[in-house]
C-alpha positions as CSV (number, residue, x, y, z in Angstrom):
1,X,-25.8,-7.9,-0.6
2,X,-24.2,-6.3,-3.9
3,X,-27.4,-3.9,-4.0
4,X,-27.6,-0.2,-2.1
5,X,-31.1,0.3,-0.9
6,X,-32.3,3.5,0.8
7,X,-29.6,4.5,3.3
8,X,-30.4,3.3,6.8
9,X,-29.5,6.7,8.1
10,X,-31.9,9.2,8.8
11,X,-31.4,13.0,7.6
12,X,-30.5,13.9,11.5
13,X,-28.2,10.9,11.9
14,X,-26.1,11.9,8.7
15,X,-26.3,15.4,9.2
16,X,-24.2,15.0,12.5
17,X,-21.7,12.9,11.0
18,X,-20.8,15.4,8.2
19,X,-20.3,17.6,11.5
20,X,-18.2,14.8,13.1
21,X,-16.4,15.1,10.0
22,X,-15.5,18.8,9.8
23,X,-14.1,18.2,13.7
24,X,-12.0,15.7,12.4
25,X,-10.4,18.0,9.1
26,X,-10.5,21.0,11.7
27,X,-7.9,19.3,13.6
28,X,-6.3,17.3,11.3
29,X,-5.6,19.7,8.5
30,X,-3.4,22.1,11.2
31,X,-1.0,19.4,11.8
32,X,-0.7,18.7,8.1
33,X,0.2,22.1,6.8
34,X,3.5,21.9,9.6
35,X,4.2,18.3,7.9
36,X,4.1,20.1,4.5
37,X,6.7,22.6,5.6
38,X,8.3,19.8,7.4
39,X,8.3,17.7,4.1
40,X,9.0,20.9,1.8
41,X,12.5,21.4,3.9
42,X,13.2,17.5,4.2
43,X,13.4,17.6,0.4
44,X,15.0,20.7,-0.3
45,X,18.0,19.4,2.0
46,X,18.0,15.9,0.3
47,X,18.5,17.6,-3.1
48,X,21.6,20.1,-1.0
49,X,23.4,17.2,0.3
50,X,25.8,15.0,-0.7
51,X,24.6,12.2,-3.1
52,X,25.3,8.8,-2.8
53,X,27.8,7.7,-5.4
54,X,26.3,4.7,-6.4
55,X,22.4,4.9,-7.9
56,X,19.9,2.5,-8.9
57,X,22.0,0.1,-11.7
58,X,18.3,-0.6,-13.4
59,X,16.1,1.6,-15.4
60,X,13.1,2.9,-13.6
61,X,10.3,1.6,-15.5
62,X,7.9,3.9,-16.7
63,X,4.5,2.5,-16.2
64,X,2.5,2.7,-13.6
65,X,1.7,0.3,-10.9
66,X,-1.7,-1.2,-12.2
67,X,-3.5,-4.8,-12.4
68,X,-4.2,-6.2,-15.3
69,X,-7.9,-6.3,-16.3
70,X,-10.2,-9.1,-15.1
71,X,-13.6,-9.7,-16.2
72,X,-16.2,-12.8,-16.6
73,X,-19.5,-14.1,-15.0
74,X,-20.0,-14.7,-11.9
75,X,-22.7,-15.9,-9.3
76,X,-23.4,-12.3,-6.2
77,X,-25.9,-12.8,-3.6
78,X,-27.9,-9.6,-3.1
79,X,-31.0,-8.2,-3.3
80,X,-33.7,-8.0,-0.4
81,X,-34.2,-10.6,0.3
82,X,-30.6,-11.9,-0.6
83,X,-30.5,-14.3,-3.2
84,X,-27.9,-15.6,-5.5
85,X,-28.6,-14.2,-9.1
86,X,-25.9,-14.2,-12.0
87,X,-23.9,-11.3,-13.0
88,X,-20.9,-10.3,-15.0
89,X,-17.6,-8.8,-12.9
90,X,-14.9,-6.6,-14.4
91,X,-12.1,-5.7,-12.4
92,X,-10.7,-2.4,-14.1
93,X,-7.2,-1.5,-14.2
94,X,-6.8,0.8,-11.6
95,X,-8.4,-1.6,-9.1
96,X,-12.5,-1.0,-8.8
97,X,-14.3,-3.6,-9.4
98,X,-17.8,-3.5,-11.1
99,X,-20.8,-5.8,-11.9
100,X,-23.6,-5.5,-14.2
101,X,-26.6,-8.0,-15.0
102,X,-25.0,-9.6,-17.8
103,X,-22.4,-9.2,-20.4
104,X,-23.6,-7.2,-22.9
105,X,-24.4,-4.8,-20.5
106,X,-21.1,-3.8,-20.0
107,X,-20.1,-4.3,-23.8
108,X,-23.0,-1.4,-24.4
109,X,-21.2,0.8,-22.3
110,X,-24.7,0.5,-19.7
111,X,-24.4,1.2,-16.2
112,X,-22.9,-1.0,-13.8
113,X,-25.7,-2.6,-11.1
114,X,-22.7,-1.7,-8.4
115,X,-19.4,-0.7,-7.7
116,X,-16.4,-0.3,-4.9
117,X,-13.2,0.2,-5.0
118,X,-11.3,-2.5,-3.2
119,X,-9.2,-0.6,-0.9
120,X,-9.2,-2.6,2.9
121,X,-11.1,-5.9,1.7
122,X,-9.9,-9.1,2.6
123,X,-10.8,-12.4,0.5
124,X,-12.2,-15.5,1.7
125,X,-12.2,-18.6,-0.1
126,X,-13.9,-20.8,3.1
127,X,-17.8,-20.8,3.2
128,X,-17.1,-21.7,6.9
129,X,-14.8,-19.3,7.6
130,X,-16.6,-16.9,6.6
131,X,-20.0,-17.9,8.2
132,X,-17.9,-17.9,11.4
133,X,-17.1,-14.6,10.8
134,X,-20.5,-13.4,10.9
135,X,-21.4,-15.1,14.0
136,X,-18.4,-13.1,15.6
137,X,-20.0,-9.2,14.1
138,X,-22.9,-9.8,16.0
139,X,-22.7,-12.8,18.8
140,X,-26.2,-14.6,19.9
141,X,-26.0,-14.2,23.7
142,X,-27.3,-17.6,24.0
143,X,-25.0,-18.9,21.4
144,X,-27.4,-21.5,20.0
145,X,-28.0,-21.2,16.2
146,X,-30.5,-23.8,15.6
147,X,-33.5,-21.5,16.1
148,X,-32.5,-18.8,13.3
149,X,-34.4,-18.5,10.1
150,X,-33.1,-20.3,7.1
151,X,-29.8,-18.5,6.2
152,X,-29.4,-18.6,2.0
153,X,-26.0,-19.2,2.2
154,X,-26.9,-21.9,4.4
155,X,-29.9,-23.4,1.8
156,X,-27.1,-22.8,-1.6
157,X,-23.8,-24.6,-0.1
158,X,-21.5,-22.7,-2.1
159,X,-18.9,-24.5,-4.0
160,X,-16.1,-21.8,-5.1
161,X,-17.1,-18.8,-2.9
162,X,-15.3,-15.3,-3.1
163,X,-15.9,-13.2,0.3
164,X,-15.1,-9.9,0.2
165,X,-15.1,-8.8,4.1
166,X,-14.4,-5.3,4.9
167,X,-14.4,-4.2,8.5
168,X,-16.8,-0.8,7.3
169,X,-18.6,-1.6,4.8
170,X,-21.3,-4.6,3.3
171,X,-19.8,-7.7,2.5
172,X,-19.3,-8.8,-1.3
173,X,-20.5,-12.5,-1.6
174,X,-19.8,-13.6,-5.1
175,X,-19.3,-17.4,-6.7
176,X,-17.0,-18.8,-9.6
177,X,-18.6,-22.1,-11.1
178,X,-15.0,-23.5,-11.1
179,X,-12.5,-23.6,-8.8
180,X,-9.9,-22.6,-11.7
181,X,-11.9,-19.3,-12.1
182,X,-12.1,-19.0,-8.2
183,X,-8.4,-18.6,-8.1
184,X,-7.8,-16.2,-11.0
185,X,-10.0,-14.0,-9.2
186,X,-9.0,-14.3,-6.3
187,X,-5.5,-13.4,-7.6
188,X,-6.8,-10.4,-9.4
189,X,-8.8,-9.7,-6.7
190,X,-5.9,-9.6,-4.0
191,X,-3.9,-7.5,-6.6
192,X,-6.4,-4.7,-6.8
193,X,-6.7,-4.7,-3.2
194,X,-3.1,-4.2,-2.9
195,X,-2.8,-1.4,-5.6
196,X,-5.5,0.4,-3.7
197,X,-4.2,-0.1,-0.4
198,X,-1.0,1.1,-1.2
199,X,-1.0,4.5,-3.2
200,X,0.6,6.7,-0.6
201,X,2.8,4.5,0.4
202,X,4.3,4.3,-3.1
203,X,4.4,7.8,-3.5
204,X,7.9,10.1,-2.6
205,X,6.0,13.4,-3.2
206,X,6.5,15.7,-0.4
207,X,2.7,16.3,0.1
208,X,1.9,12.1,0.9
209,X,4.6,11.8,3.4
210,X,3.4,14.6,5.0
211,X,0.5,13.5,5.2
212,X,1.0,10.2,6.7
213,X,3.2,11.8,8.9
214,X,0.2,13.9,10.3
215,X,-1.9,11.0,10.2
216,X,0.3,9.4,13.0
217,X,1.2,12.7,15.1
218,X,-2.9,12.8,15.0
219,X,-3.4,9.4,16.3
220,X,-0.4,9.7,18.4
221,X,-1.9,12.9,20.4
222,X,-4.9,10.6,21.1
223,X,-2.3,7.6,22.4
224,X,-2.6,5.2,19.5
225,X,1.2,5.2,19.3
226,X,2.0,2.0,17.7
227,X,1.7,1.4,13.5
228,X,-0.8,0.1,11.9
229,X,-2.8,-1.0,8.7
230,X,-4.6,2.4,9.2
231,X,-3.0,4.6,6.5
232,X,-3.8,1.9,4.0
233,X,-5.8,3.9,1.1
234,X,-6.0,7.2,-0.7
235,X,-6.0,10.5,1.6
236,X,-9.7,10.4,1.9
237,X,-9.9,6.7,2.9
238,X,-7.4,7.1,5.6
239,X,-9.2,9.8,6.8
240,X,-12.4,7.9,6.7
241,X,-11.0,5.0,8.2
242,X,-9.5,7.2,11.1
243,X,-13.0,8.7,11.9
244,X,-14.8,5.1,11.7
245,X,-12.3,3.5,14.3
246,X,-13.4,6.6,16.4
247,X,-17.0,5.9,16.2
248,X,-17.4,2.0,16.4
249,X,-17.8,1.8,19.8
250,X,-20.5,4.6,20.2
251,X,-22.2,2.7,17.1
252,X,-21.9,-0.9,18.8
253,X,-23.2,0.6,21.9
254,X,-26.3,2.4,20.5
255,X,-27.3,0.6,17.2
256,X,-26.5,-3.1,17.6
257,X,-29.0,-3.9,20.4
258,X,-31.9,-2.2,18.0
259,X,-31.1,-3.9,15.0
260,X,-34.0,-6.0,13.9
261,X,-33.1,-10.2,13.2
262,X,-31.1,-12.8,14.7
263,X,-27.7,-14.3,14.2
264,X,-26.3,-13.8,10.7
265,X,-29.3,-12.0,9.1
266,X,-28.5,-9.6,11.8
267,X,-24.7,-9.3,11.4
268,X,-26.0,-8.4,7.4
269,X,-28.1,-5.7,8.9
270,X,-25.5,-4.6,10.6
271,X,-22.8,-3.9,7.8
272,X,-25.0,-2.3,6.0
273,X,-25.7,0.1,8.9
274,X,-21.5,0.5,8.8
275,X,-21.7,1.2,4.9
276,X,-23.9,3.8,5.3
277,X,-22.0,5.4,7.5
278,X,-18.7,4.9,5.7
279,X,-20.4,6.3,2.7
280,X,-21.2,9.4,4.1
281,X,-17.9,9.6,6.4
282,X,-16.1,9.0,2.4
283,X,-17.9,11.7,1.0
284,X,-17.8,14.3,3.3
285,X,-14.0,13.7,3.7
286,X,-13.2,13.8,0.1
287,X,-15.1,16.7,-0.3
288,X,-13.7,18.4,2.9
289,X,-10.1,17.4,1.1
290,X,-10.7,18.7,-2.4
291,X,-11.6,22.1,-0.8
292,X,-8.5,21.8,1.3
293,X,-6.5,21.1,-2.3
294,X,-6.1,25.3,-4.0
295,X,-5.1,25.7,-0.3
296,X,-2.3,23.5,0.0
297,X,-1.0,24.0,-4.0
298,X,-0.4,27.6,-2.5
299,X,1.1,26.5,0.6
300,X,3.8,24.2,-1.0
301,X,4.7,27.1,-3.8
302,X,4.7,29.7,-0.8
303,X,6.8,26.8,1.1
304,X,9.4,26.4,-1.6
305,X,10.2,29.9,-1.8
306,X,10.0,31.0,1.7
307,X,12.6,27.7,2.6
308,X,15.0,27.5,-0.1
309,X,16.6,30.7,1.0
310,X,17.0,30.4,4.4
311,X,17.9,26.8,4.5
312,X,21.0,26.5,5.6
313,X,20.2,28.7,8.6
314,X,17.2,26.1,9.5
315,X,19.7,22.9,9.3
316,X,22.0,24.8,11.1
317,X,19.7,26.1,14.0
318,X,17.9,21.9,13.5
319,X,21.1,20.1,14.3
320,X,22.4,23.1,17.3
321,X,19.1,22.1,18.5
322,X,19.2,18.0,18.0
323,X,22.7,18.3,19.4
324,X,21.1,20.1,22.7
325,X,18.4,17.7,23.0
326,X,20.1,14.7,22.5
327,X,22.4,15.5,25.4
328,X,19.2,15.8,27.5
329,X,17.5,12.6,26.6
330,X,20.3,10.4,25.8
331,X,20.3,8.5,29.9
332,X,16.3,7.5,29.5
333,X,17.1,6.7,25.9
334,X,19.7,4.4,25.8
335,X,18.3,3.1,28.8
336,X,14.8,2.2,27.0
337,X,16.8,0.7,23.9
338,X,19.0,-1.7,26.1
339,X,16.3,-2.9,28.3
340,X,13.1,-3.1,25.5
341,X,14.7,-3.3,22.1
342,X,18.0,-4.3,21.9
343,X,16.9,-7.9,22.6
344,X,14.6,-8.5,20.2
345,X,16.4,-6.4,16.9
346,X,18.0,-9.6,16.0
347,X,15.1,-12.1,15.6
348,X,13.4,-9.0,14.1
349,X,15.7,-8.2,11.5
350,X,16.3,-11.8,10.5
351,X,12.2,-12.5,10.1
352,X,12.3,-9.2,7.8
353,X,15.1,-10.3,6.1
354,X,14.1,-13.3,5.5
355,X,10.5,-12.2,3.9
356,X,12.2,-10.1,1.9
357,X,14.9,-11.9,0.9
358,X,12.9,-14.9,-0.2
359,X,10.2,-12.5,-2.5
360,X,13.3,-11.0,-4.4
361,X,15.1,-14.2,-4.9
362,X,11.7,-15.5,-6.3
363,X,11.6,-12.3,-8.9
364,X,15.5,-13.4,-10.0
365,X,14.0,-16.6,-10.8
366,X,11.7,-15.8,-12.6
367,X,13.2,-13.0,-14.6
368,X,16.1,-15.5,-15.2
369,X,13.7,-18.0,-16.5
370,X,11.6,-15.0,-18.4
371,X,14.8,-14.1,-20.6
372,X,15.8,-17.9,-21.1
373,X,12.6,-18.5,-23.0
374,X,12.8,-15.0,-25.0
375,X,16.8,-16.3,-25.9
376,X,14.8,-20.1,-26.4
377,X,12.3,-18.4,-28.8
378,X,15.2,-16.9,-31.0
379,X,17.3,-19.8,-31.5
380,X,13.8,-21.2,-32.8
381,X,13.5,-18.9,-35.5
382,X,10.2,-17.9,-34.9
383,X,7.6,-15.9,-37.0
384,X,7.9,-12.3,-36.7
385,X,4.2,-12.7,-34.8
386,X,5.3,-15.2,-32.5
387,X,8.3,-13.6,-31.4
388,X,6.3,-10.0,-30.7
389,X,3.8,-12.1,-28.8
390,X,6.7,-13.7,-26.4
391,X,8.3,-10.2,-26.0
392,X,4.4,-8.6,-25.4
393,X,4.1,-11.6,-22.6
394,X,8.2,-10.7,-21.2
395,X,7.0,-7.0,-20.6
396,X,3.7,-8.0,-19.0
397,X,5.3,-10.4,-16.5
398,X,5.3,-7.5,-13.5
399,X,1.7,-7.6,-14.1
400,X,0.8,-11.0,-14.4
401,X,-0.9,-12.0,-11.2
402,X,-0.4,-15.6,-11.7
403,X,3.0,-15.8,-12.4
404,X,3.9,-13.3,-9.7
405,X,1.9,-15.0,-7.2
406,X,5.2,-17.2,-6.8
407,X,7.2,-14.1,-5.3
408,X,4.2,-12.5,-3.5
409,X,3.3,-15.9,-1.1
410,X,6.7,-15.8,-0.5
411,X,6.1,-12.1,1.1
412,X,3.6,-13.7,2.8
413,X,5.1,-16.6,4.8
414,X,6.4,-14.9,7.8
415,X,3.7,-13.2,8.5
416,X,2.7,-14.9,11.5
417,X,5.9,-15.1,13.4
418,X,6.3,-11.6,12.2
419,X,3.1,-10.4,14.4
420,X,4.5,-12.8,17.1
421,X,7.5,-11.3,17.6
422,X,6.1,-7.5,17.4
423,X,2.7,-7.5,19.2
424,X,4.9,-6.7,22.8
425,X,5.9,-2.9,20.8
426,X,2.1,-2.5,19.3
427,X,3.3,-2.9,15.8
428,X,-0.2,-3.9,14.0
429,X,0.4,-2.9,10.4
430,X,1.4,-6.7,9.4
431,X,-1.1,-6.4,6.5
432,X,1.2,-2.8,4.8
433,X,4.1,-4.5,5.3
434,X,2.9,-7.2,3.5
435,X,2.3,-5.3,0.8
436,X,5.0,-3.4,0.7
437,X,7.2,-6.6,0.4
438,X,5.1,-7.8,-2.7
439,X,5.0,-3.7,-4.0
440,X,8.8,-4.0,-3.9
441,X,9.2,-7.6,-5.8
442,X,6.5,-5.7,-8.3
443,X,8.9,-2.8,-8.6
444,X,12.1,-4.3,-9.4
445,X,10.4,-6.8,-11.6
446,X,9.2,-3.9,-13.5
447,X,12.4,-2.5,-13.7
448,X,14.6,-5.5,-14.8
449,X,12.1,-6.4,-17.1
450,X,12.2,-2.9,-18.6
451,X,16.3,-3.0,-18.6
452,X,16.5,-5.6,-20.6
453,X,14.2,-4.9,-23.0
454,X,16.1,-1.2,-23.8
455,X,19.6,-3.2,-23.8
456,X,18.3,-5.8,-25.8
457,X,17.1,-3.0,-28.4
458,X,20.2,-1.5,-28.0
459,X,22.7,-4.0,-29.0
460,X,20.7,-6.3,-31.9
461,X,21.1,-5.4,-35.4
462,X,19.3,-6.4,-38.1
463,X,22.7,-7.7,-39.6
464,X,22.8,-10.7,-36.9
465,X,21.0,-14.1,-37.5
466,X,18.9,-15.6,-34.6
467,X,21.4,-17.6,-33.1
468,X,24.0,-14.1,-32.9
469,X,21.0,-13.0,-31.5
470,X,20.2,-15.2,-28.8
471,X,24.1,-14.9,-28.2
472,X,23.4,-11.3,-27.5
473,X,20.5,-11.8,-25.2
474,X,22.3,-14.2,-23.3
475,X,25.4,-11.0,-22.3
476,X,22.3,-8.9,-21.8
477,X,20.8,-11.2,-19.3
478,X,24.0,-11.8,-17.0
479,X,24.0,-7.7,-17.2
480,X,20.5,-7.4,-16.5
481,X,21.1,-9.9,-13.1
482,X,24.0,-8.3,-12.2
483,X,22.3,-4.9,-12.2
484,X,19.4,-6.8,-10.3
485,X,21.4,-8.4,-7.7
486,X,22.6,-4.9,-6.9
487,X,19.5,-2.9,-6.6
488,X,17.4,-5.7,-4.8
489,X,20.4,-5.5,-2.0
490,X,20.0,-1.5,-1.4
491,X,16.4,-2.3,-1.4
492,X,16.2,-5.0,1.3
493,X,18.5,-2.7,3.1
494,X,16.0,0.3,3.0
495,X,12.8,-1.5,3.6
496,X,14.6,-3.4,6.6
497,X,15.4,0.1,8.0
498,X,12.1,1.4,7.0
499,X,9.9,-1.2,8.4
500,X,12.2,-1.4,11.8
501,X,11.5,1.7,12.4
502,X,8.2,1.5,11.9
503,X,8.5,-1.3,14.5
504,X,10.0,0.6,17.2
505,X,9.9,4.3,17.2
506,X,6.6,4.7,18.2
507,X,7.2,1.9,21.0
508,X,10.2,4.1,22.2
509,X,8.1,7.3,21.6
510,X,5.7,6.0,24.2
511,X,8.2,4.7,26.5
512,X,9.8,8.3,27.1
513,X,6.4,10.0,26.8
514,X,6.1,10.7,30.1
515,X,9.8,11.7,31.2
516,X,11.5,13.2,27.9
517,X,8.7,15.1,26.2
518,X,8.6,17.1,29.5
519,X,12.3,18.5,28.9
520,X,10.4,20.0,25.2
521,X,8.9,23.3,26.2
522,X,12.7,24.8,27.3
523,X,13.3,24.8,23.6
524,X,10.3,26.0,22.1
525,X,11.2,29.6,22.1
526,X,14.4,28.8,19.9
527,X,12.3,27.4,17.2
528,X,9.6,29.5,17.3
529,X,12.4,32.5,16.8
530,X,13.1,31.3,13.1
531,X,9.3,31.7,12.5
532,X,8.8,28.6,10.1
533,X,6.7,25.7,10.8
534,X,9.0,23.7,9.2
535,X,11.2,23.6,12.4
536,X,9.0,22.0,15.4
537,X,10.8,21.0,18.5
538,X,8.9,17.8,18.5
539,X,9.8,16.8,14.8
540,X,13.8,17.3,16.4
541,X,12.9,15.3,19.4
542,X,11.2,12.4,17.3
543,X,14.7,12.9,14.4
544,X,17.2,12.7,17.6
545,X,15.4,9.4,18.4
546,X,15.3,7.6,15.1
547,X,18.4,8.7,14.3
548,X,19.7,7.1,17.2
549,X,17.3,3.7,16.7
550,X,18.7,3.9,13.0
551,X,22.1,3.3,14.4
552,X,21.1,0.2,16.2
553,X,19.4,-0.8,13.3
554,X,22.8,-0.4,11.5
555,X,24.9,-2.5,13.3
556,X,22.6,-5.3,13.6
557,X,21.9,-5.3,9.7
558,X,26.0,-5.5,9.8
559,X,25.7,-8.9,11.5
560,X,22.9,-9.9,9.3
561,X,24.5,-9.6,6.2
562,X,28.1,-9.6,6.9
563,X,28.9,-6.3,5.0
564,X,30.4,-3.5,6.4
565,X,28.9,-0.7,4.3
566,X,25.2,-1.1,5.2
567,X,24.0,2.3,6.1
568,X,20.7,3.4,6.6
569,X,20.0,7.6,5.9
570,X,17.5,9.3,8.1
571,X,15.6,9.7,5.0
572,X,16.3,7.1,2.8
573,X,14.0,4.9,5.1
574,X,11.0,6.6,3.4
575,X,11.7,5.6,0.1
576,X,8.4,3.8,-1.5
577,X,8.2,2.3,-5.1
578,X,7.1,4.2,-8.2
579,X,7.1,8.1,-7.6
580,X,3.7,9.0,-8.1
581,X,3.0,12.9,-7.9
582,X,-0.1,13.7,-6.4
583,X,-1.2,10.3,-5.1
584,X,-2.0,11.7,-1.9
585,X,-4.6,13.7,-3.6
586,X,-6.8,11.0,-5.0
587,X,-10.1,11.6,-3.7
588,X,-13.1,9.1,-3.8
589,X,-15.1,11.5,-6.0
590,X,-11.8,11.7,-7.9
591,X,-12.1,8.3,-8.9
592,X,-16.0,8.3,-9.4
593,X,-14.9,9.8,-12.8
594,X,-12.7,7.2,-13.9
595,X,-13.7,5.9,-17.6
596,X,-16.3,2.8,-17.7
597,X,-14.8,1.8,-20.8
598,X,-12.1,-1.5,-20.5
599,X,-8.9,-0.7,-19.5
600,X,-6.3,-0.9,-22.3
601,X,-2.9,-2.1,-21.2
602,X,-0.2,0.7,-21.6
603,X,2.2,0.2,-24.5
604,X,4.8,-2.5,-23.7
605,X,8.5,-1.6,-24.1
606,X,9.5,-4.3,-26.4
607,X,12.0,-5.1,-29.2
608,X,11.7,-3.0,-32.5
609,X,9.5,-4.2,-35.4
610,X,10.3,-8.0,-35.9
611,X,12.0,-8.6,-39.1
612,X,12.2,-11.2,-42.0
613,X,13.6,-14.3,-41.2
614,X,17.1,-14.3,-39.7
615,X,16.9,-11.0,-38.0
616,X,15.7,-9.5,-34.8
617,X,14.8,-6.1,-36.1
618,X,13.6,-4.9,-39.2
């Protein structure tokens, strides 16, 4: 299964779904040039407005969102036949994972036999569950088993199995010879699927939000209105992933019947068939996306100088306009919010407080527990080489998948009564918000971690013993938690209102669909008078609406908390961890070039030289 034979498709069969392709980017890439306007003026009127008087209290560690670097043997079932054959695994710091036939393989620098990056994967741990899986890709009409040929998963009982199921591509089937190396990996595994997963949505640079904003105006003109895991990925994934939705049923319809085998030996067949066509879908859309790229850098520089100048006359003529509309939908509105959403806010806004609540209060605990042992150390005396080591072992904590595994179940827990209480609005992106619970308990770990490192430099001197020291510390960490406690409440805040709305605007979208949208067109020819697309009467219509959602969402995070200065900015419900320019512009063939050689941790932020005895720097 971890082998790529000789693609299943034929020349014809590929060459129309390059073409299926192009359709796609021919009507996608319209709708995201008006979202890079859109985006372009969003920001240019952030930066002209008033600022909020109180900021982030932590520093805003500089390293990137990465995993740490995983490697050792490993048992993979491929081949044609399949069969289980040894190999050694390395999962790279930026979240691709690669095997090759043995270890010094990859120490030469050889080739790996395979590779894939781990964006959309899910991990099984259940040799069951995951057999039961298979029957369900590809269902024996009779239903009866018994008469299939021997299955080798079946003849090898696996003891410490590692699935990795993705719903377009062929399955991973790897196995750990203890089940102490079956959960590392799987903990590294589930990190680097995360990291992947997640790029745009970390990202604040105009050019991703727009284009996951175009993402769902393109799936909402084909009626998929509610949010889901689809934008999961770099551009060229979400893109792929898009198209493949679009095609699975045509596929199911035409190629299962055809495929050759029974049962499970089938379902195989099957994914492969889906990887080949995910492979070339991936291809040409990164490809059809790197053309697209001179294009759009001289659409946002045009943007930013066309905008700039005349903003104030776009806001102005954008809330005349929102003011005009709101009056005309506000009946229907209010009407939908009372009957459909105003019930269920409440239990809602308590289940996502409550995830997110319980991840951050997990981070405190373990960054409290993470300085105590550095302050420990010092009133030790340690060696100069022991004490670097713990400090090396403080920084690395965000990145520790063990250790944070403590917050990031506890992002996790809710999960099912989270889809309970949503599936009636169509709200199927459980899996991103998920993530975006643990991405935010990665963040501020990063960033307490990397506060209290700088303050710590900042106030020892090499004229205090250890215990002044550790007296020090101690002040530093009641600062640090302070600064914590502060920063994780504006963030619940924003990912409650981000995530709410996420919830519920496209439900409400869909609910006045048929009566409000029809009031649009009287209004077209005031936009269309400024002669920018950064002003679209629908972007006002869908604005008008949150805005008036975000007020609900207000009030009832009042209640929740008790406080009386929760508010929640039209735009500050976007806000992602770790700015990353350009993350929208990772391509797969981007990636392909990414160095084969291990990944070496970035330098940690750490105390100054350790000293002779008696002092903390030298």
């Amino acid at each position: 299964m971890g082998g790529r034979p000789s693609s299943p498709l034929d020349k014809q069969q590929q060459h129309d779904l390059r073409g299926q392709v192009d359709a796609l980017l021919r009507n996608f890439l319209p709708q995201y040039r008006g979202h890079l306007a859109a985006s372009i003026l969003r920001q240019i009127s952030r930066e002209l407005g008033p600022q909020e008087p109180a900021g982030c209290q932590l520093l805003h560690s500089k390293k990137l969102p990465r995993v740490r670097e995983h490697r050792g043997p490993l048992t993979q079932l491929w081949g044609h036949p399949p069969q289980w054959q040894p190999i050694f695994c390395v999962l790279r710091g930026d979240g691709r994972l690669e095997w090759f036939s043995h270890r010094e393989e990859y120490e030469n620098g050889g080739r790996p036999l395979g590779s894939t990056a781990l964006t959309g994967y899910t991990i099984l741990t259940s040799q069951r569950e995951y057999l039961h899986l298979l029957d369900a890709l590809c269902p024996d009409s009779s239903g009866d088993h018994t008469q299939e040929e021997p299955d080798p998963l079946l003849e090898m009982p696996v003891n410490f199995p590692l699935f990795l199921q993705h719903p377009f591509r062929r399955h991973l089937c790897f196995s750990a010879a203890t089940g102490e190396a079956q959960r590392s990996w799987r903990l590294a595994l589930q990190g680097g699927i995360r990291l992947r997963g997640t790029v745009l949505q970390r990202s604040q640079a105009p050019a991703a939000l727009a284009f996951l904003e175009a993402v769902r105006l393109y799936r909402q003109h084909q009626g998929h209105f509610g949010h889901d895991d689809v934008t999961l990925g770099s551009d060229a994934e979400v893109l792929t992933t898009v198209l493949m939705r679009e095609l699975l049923p045509a596929l199911r319809a035409q190629t299962l019947p055809r495929l050759r085998g029974a049962g499970r030996a089938r379902a195989w067949a099957w994914t492969e068939l889906l990887d080949a066509v995910h492979a070339v879908v991936l291809a040409r859309a990164s490809a059809g996306l790197r053309a697209f790229q001179p294009e759009k850098d001289e659409l946002l520089a045009a943007l930013e100088r066309t905008i700039r100048p005349d903003v104030d006359q776009m806001l102005r003529l954008r809330a005349r306009l929102a003011g005009r509309l709101r009056a005309e939908i506000q009946g229907p509105l209010e009407s939908c919010l009372h009957r459909k959403v105003d019930v269920h806010l409440p239990r809602v806004t308590q289940t996502l407080l409550n995830t997110v609540e319980a991840a951050l209060a997990a981070v405190q605990s373990l960054l409290a527990q993470g300085m105590d042992r550095l302050s420990l150390h010092l009133r030790g005396k340690p060696s100069g080489t022991r004490l670097r080591k713990e400090v090396y072992s403080f920084g690395e904590m965000p990145w520790d998948p063990e250790l944070m595994q403590i917050c990031y179940r506890e992002a996790e827990r809710s999960r099912g009564r989270l889809k309970q209480l949503v599936a009636p609005f169509g709200f199927l992106g459980s899996r991103s918000l998920v993530f975006g619970a643990q991405d935010l308990a990665q963040q501020l770990m990063a960033d307490a971690v990397a506060t209290f490192l700088q303050l710590a430099d900042q106030c020892l001197t090499t004229a205090l013993d250890c215990n002044q020291a550790a007296q020090q510390l101690e002040k530093v960490r009641g600062r640090v938690l302070k600064k914590f406690q502060s920063d994780s409440g504006s963030a619940q805040r924003r990912f409650i209102c981000r995530w709410q709305i996420c919830i519920f605007l496209p439900f409400v979208l869909s609910q006045l669909e048929p009566s409000c949208k029809l009031e649009l067109p009287e209004f077209e020819g005031d936009v269309l008078a400024v002669g920018s697309p950064a002003l679209t009467i629908e972007g006002i219509y869908e604005d008008v609406i949150q805005g008036i959602l975000l007020q609900r969402i207000d009030r009832e995070l009042k209640k929740a908390l008790g406080a009386s200065d929760v508010s929640c900015a039209l735009d500050g419900c976007s806000e992602a961890p770790w700015d990353q320019e350009g993350a929208d512009e990772e391509t797969e063939a981007q990636r392909e070039t990414c160095s084969r050689q291990p990944a070496s941790y970035p330098e940690v932020q750490s105390l100054p030289p350790l000293p002779p005895p008696g002092t903390l720097r030298s």
